[in-house]
N, C-alpha and C positions, 0 to 999 in steps of 0.2 A: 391190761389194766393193772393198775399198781396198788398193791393191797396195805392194808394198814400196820401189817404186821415187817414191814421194810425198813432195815436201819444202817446207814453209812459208818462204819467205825474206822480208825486207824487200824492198819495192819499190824498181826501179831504174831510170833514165832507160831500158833500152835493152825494157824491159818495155812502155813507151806506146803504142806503136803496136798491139800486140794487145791490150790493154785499150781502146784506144779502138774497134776493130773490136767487142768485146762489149756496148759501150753503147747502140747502137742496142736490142740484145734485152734487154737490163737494162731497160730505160725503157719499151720497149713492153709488155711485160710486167707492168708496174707500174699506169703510166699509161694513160688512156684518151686522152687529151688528146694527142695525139703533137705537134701546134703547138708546142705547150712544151718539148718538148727541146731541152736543152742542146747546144749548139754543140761540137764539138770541142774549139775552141780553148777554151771554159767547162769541161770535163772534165779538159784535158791542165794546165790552172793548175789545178783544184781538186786535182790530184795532184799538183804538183811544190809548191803551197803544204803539203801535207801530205804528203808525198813520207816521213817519218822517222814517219807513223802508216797507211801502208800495206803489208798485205804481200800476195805472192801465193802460189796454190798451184799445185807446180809435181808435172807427173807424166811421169818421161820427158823434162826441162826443155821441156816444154809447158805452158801456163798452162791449168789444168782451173776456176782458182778465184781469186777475192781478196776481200779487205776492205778499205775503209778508214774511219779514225773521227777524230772530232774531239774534241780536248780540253779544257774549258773546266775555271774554276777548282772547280767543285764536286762535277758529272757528266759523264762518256762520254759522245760520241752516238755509234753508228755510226750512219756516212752515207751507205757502200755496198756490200755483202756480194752477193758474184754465185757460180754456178757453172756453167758449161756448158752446156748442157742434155742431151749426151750424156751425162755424171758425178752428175746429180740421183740423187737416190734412193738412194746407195751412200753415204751418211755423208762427203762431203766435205762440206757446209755444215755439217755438225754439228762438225766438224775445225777447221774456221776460227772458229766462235764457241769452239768450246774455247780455241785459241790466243788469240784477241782477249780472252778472259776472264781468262789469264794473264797477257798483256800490261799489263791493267787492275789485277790483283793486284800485277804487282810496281810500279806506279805509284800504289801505296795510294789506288786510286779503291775505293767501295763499293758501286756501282750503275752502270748504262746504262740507255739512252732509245735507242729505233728507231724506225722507222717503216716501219709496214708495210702495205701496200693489199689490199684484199680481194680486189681482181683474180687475186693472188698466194696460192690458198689453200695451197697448197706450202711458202713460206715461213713463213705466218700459222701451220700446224700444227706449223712446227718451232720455231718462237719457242715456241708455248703448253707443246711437252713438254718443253723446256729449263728453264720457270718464268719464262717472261719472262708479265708483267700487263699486260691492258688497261687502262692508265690515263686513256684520255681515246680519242673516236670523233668524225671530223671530216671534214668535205666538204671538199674541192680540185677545182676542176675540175668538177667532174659526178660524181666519184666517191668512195667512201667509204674512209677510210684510220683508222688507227689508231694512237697512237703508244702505245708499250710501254715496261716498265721492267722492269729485273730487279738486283733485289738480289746482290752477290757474296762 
């Protein structure tokens, strides 16, 4: 359940450090291939290069949740949507695709692309009852992933 004291802000330098603490369970979770994880210092530039298309979700100014996405000239990606794992299940990832979809609206984008791993059936069911489409199924690593689209 989603409490009242919950607020989506822009990402901010002083935010980094406990987002980088969450990336470890982002990626294992994701990935099978744990070799491949990105580096800190690979996470702390991918957010400071896109620092003004991240936001976080803050509960109690604790960070329960964030997004971020990249913008190219014709489609969205998001590139990385996380929550908790104590806050799963109470509709905060549902929260942050709403806003990220907003976001995309008032940016007159019509669509997003994501990618999602099968690893992550949690994810992969919340994409599908949002309307997000399997548009293409594809090996990485040793393991099966999917990238998604959704019309807005």
């Amino acid at each position: 359940m989603i409490t009242n004291n919950l607020i989506i802000k822009p990402f901010s330098f002083e935010h980094l450090n406990e987002i980088l603490s969450y990336q470890y369970e982002l990626y294992t979770s994701n990935f099978k291939n744990h070799e491949a994880l990105p580096s800190n210092d690979d996470v702390a530039s991918f957010f400071i290069n896109y620092s003004d298309q991240a936001f976080v979700l803050l509960e109690d100014n604790k960070i329960v949740g964030f997004y971020c996405y990249i913008d190219t000239i014709d489609i969205a990606i998001l590139a990385q949507i996380f929550v908790v794992k104590n806050y799963r299940g109470k509709g905060y990832g549902k929260k942050l695709l709403n806003h990220f979809e907003k976001q995309l609206s008032h940016n007159n984008y019509k669509s997003y692309q994501l990618q999602a791993s099968l690893m992550n059936t949690g994810a992969v069911e919340l994409y599908k009852k949002i309307g997000c489409k399997v548009i293409e199924t594809f090996e990485e690593s040793g393991e099966v992933r999917y990238i998604m689209s959704k019309k807005i």
